[in-house]
Backbone as a ProteinNet text record, in pm:
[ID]
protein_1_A
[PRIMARY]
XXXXXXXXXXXXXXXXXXXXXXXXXXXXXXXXXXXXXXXXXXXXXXXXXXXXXXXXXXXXXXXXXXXXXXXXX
[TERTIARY]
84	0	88.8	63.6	143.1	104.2	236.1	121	95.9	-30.6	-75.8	56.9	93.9	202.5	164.3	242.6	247.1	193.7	180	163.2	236.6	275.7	305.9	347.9	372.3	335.5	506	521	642.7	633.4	696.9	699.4	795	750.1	851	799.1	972	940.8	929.5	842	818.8	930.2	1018.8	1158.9	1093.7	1189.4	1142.9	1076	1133.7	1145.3	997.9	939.8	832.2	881.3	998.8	1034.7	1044.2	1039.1	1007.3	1121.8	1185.4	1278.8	1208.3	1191.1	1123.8	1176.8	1153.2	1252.2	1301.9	1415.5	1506.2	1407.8	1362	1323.9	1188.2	1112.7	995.8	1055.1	1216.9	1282.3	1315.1	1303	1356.1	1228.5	1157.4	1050.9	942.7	947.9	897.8	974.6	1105	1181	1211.7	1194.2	1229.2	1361.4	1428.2	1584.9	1575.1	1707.1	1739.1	1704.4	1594.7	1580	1453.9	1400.1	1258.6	1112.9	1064.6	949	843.1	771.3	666.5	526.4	437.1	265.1	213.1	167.8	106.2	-38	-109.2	-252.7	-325.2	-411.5	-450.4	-614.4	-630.4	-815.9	-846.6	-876.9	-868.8	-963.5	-1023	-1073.6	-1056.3	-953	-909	-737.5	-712	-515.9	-468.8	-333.4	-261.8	-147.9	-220.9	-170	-8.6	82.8	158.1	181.2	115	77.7	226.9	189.8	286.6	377.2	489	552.7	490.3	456.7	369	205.1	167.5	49.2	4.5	136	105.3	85.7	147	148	3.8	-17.6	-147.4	-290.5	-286.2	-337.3	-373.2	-219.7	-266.3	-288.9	-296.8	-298.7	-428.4	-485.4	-622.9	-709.2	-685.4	-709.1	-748.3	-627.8	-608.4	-635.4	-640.5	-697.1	-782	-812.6	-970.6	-1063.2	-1017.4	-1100.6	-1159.8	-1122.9	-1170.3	-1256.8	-1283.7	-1358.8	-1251.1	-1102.3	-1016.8	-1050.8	-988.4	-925.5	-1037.7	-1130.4	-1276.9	-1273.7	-1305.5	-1321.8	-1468.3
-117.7	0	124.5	192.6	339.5	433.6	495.2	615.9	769	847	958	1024	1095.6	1217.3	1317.8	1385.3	1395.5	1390.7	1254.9	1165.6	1100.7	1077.9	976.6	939.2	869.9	734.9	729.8	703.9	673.9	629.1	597.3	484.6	595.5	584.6	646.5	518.8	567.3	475.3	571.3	559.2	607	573.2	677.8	649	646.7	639.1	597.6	759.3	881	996.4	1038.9	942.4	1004.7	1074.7	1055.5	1135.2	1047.5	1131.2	1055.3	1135.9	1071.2	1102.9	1086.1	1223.3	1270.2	1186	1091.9	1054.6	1158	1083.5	1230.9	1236.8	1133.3	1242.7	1286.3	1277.4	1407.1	1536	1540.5	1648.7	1685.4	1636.6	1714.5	1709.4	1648.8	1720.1	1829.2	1834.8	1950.4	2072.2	2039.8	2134.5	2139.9	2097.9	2065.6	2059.2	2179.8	2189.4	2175	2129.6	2164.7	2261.4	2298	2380.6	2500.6	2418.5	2433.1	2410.4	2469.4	2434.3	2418.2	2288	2256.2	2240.9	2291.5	2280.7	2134.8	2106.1	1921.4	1975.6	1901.1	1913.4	1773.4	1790.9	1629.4	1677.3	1518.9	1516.6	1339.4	1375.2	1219	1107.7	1192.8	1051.1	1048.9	1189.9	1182.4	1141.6	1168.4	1141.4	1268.8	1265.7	1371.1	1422.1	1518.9	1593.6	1722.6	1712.4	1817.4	1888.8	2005.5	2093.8	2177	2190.8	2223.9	2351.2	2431.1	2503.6	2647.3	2639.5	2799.5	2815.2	2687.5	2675.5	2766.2	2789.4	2828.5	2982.5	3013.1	3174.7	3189.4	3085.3	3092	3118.3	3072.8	3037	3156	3244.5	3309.4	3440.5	3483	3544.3	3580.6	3480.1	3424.9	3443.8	3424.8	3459.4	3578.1	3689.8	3800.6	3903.1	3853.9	3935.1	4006.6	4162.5	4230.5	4189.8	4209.1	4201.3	4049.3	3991	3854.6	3807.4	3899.7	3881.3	3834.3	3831.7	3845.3	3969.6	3939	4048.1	4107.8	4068.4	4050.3	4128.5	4195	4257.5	4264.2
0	0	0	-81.4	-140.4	3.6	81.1	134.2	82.9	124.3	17.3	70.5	-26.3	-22.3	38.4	149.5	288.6	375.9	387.5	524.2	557	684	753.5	847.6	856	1008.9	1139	1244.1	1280.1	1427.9	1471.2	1607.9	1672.8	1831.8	1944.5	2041.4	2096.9	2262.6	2347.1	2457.8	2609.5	2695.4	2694.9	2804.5	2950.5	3041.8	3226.9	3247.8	3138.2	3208.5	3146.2	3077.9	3011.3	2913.5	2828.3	2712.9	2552.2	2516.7	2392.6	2287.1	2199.6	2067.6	1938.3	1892.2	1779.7	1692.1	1586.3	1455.4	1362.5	1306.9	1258	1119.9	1061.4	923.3	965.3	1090.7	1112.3	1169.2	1244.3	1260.9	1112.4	1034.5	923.1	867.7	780.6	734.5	809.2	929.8	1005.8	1043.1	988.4	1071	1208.8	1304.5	1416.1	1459.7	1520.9	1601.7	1741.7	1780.8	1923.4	1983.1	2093.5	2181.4	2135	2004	1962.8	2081.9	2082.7	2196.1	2126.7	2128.2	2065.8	2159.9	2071.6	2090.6	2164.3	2237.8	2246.6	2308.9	2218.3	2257.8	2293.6	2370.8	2416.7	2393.3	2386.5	2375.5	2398.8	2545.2	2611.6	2483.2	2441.8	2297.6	2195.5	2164.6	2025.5	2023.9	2135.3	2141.1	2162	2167.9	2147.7	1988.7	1980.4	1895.2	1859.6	1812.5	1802.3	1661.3	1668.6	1551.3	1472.5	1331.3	1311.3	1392.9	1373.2	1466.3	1449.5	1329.8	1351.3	1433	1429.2	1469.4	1614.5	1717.1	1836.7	1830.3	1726	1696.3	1638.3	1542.4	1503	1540.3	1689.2	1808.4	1845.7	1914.9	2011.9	1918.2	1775.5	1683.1	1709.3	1633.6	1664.2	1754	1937.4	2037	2041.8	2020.2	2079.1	1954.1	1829.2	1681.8	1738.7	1734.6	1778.7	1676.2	1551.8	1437.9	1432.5	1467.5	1473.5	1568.2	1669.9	1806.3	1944.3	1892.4	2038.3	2160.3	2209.1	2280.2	2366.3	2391.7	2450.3	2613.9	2637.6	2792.7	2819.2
[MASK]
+++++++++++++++++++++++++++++++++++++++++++++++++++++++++++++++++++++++++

């Protein structure tokens, strides 16, 4: 089975510390460096999620946009 072009799949282990090692070609097709701080979102029935790296800017963009209905008092 072919997979669709860009997707895909990859295995981590759960270390003692609760840490986990990104695989190097999702550090490289995401871009992902040393001392990068990434997004993790959970949804006890959907899993957990980590969005791409702009996504968090996206977020609080979003949030706090007036024009968009942010920024709310």
């Amino acid at each position: 089975m072919a997979t669709p072009k860009g997707k895909y799949a990859w295995t981590a282990t759960v270390g003692e510390k609760g840490q986990i090692v990104i695989p190097k070609q999702a550090r490289d097709v995401f871009g992902i460096k040393p001392g990068d701080t990434l997004l993790i979102l959970g949804d006890e029935e959907r899993g957990i999620a980590i969005p791409p790296k702009g996504a968090f800017a996206e977020l609080f963009n979003m949030a706090f946009d007036k024009e968009n209905g942010g920024d709310r008092q």
